[in-house]
C-alpha positions as CSV (number, residue, x, y, z in Angstrom):
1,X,22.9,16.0,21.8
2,X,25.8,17.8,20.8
3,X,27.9,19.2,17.6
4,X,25.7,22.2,17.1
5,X,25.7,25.8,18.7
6,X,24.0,29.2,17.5
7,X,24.2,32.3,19.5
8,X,25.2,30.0,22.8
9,X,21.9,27.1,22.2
10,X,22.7,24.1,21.4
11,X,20.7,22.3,19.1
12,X,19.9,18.7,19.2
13,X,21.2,16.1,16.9
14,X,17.7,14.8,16.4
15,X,14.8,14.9,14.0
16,X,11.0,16.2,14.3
17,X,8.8,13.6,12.7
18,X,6.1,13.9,10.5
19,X,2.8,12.3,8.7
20,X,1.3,12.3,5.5
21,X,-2.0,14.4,5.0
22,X,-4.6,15.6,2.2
23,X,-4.9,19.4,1.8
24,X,-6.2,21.9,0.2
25,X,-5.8,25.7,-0.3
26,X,-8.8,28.2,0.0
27,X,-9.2,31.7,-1.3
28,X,-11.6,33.4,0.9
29,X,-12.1,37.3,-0.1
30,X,-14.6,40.2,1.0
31,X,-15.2,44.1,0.8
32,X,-12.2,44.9,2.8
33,X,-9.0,42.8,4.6
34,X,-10.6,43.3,8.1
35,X,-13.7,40.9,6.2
36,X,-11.6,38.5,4.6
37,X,-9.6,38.3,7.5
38,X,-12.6,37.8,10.2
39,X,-14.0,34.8,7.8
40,X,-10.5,33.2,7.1
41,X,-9.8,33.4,11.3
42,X,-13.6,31.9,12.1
43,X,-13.1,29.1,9.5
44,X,-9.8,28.0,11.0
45,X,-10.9,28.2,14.1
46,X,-11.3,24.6,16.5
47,X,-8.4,23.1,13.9
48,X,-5.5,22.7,15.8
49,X,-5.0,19.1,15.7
50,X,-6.6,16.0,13.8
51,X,-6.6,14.4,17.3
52,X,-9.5,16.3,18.2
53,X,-10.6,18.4,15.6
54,X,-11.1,16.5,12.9
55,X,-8.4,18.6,10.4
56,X,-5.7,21.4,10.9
57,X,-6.4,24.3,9.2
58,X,-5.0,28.0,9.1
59,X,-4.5,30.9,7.5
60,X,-1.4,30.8,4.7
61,X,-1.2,34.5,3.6
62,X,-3.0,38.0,3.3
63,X,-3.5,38.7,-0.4
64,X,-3.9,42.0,-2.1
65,X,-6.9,42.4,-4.6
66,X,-3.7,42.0,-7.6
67,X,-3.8,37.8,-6.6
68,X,-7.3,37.1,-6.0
69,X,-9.7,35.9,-8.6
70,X,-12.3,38.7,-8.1
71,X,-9.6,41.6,-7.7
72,X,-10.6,42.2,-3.8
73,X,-8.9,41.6,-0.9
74,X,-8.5,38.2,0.4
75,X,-6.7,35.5,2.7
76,X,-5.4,32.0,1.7
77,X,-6.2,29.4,3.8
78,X,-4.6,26.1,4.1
79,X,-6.8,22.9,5.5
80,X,-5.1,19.4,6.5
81,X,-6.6,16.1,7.4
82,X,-5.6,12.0,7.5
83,X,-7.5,11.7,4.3
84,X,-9.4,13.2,1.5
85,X,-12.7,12.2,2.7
86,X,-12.5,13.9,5.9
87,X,-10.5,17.2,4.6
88,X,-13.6,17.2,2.3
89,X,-16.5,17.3,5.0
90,X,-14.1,19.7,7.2
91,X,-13.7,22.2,4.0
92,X,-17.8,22.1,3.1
93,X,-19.2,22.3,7.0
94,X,-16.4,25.6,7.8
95,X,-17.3,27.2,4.7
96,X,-21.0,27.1,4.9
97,X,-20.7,27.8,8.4
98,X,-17.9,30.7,8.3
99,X,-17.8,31.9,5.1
100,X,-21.2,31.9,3.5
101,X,-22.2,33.6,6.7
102,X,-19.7,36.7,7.1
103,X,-20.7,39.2,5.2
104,X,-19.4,40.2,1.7
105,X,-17.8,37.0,1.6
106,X,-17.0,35.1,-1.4
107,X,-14.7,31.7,-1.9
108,X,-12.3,30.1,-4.5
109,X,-9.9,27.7,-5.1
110,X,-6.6,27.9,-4.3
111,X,-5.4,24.9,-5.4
112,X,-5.3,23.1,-8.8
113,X,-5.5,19.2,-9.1
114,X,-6.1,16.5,-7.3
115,X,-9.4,14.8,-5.8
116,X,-11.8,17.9,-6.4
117,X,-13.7,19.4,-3.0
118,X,-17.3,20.9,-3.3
119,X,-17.6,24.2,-2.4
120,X,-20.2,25.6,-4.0
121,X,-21.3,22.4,-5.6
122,X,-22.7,21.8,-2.0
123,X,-23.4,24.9,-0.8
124,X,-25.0,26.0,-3.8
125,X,-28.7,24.6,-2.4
126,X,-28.9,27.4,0.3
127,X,-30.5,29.5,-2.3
128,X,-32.9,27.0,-2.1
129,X,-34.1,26.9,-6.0
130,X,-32.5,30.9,-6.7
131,X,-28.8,30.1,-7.1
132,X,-27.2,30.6,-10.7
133,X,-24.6,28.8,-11.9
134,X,-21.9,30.7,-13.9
135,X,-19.3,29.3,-15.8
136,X,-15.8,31.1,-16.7
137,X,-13.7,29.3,-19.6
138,X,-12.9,25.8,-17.3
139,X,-14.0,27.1,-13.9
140,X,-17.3,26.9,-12.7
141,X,-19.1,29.2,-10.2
142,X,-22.2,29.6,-8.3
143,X,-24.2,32.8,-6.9
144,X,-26.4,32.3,-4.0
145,X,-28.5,34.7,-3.1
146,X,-27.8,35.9,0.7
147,X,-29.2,39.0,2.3
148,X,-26.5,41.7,1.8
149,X,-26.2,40.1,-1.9
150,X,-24.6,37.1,-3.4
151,X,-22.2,34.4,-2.0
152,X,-19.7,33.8,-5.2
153,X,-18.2,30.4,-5.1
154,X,-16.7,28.5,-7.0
155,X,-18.0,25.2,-7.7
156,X,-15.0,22.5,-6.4
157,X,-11.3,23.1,-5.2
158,X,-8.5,20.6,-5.5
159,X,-6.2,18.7,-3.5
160,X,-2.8,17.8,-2.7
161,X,-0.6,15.7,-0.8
162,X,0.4,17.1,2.4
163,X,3.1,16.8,5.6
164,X,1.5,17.4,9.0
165,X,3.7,17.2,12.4
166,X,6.6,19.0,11.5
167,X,8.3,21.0,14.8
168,X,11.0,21.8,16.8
169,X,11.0,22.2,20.7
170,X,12.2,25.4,21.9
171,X,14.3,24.5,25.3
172,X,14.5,27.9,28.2
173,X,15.3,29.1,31.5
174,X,11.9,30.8,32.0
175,X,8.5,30.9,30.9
176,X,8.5,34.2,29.8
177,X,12.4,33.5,27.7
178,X,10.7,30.6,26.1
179,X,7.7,32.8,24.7
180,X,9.4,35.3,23.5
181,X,11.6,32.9,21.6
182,X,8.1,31.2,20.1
183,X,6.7,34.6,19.5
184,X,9.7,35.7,17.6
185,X,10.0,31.8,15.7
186,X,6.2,32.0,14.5
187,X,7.1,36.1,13.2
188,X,9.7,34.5,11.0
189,X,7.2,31.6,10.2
190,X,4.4,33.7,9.1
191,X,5.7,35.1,5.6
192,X,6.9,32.4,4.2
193,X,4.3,30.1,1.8
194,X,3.4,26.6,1.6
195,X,2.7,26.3,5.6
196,X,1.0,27.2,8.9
197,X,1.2,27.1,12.3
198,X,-1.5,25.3,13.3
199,X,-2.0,25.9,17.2
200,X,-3.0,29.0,19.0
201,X,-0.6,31.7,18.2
202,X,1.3,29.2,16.5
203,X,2.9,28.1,20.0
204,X,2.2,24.4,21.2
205,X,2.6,24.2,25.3
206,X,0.7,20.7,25.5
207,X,3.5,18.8,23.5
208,X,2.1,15.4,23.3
209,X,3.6,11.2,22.5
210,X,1.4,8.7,20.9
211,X,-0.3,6.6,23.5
212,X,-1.2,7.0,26.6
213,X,-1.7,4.8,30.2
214,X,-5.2,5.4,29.8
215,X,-6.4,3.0,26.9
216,X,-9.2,5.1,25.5
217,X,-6.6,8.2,24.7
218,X,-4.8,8.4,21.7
219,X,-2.3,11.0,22.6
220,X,-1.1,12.4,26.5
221,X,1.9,14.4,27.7
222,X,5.1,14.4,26.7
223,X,6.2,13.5,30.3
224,X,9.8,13.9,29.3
225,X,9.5,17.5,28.3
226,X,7.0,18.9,31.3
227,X,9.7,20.5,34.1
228,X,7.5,19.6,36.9
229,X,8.3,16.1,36.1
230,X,12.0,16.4,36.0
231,X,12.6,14.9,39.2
232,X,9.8,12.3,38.9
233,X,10.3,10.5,35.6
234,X,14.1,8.6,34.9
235,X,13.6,9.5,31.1
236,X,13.3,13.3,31.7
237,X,14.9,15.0,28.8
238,X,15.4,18.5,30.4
239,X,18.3,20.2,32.5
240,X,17.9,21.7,35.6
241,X,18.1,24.9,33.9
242,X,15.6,23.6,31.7
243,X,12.2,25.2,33.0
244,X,9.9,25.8,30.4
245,X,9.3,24.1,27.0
246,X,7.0,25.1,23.8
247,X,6.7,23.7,20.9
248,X,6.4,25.1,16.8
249,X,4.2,22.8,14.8
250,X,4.2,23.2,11.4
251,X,2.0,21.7,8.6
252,X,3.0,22.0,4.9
253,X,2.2,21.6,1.2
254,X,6.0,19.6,0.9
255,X,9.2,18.4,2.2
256,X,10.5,21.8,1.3
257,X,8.1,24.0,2.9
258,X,8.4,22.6,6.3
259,X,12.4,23.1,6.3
260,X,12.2,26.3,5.5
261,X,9.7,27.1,8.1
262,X,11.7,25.3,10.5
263,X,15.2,27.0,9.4
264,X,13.6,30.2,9.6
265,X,12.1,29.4,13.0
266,X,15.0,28.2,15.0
267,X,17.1,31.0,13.8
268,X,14.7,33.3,15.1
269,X,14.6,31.6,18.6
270,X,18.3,31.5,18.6
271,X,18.8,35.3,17.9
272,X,17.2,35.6,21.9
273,X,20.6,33.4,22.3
274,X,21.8,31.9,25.7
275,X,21.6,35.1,27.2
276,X,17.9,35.5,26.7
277,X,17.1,32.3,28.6
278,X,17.1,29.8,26.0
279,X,19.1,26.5,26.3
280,X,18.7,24.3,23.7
281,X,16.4,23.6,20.1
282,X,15.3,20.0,20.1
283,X,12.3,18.3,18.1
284,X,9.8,15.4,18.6
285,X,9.5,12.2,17.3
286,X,8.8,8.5,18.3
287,X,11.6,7.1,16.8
288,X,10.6,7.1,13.2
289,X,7.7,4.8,13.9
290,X,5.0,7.5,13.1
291,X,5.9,8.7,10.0
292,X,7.8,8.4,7.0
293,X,8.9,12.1,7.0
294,X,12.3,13.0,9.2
295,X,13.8,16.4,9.4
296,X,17.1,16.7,11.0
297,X,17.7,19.6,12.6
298,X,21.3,19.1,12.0
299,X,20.8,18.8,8.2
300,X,18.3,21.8,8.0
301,X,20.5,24.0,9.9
302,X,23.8,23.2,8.2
């Protein structure tokens, strides 16, 4: 590490790597933002990590009634998983379970082309012989009757190629200095398009490597990052002022999206500077043998 200061951290000459993934973009509206808000949060919810959950999913962006298709409010949703068959059963079980059931909901699209998703070409047989298929020049939609109405949805959404495991490691002299800095980093985060912050709060403290001594687990601990194993492991990568670590992970639509994110991140962390507690910005990876995506922190922050 070295060649790289801002606002007294140093930043690591290293690189976060990242996957490829299948995603999708939702548009989930309602009566009012509080609505679409409650239905996007509950449909995202238990999607931090394909390790566990199955697909990664969170909310994009709030959306005035001007962007969505049905001219009330709304909240786009991003979803990612290791392949298009299981971002498709993720994207049809949290719909009928989150969306179809909060009330004045309705659900479109966000995103054109692509292997096409069912929405409500699956959820469609809830209305159990009383659902009405409506079609709008190319876009098909069903209404299913529910009991304050009609669920809107629209028939299929598309797909894209997606990057998943994007971060950097923020490095501090305290637990509290290191939040503030990953509070502040997923603030810049949040209005920019293209990505989420998958984990709670956007804020990662269970950074983890691929493998594990135990043969049945995937993922454990990344031993070299946790401070009370400073003194017990000989590949530590922390300081002795190094006593807390948290981690941004960031999941995006392209290359592009996830550098901005991670620009805009680390420059927010930094503006706490070495004063605030934080030592350094580094970034994980397993030497490029996970994935075919690298983002250099040097590069991105050049």
């Amino acid at each position: 590490m070295s060649g790289l200061v801002l606002n007294g951290v140093v930043i690591d000459d290293t690189f976060a790597e990242a996957f490829p993934m299948a995603a999708t973009r939702l548009v989930i509206t309602a009566d009012s933002p509080k609505w679409a808000r409650i239905a996007a949060a509950t449909m995202t919810g238990f999607a931090t990590s394909v390790i566990g959950c199955g697909v990664e999913a969170g909310i994009e962006r709030a959306l005035s009634g001007e962007e969505t298709p049905d001219g009330r409010p709304g909240v786009a949703v991003l979803a990612f998983a290791m392949n298009e068959e299981g971002l498709a059963q993720q994207v049809t079980t949290r719909v009928g379970q989150c969306v179809l059931t909060s009330p004045g909901s309705a659900c479109f699209a966000g995103i054109e082309g692509g292997r096409k998703i069912a929405l409500g070409k699956a959820l469609r047989f809830f209305g159990d012989g009383w659902q009405i298929a409506k079609r709008l020049d190319d876009q098909r939609f069903w209404r299913v009757p529910v009991m304050d109405g009609e669920f809107l949805c629209e028939e299929t959404t598309g797909s894209a190629g997606g990057i998943g495991g994007g971060n950097f490691l923020i490095l501090a002299s305290s637990r509290p200095a290191c939040l503030a800095a990953a509070e502040a980093a997923v603030a810049a985060v949040a209005p920019l398009a293209g990505c989420i912050l998958p984990f709670p709060g956007g804020v990662v403290r269970s950074g983890s490597k691929v493998g594990s001594k135990y043969p049945k687990l995937f993922a454990s601990s990344n031993h070299k990052f946790c401070p009370t194993l400073r003194a017990a492991v000989p590949d530590s990568a922390l300081s002795a002022d190094d006593a807390a670590v948290l981690e941004i992970v960031i999941d995006g639509l392209d290359e592009a999206a996830i550098r901005n994110a991670t620009r805009a991140g680390i420059l927010a962390a930094c503006a706490l500077g070495r004063d605030g507690g934080i030592n350094r910005i580094s970034a994980g990876n397993y030497g490029g043998n996970l994935g075919p995506f690298h983002f250099h922190l040097h590069e991105i922050m050049a």
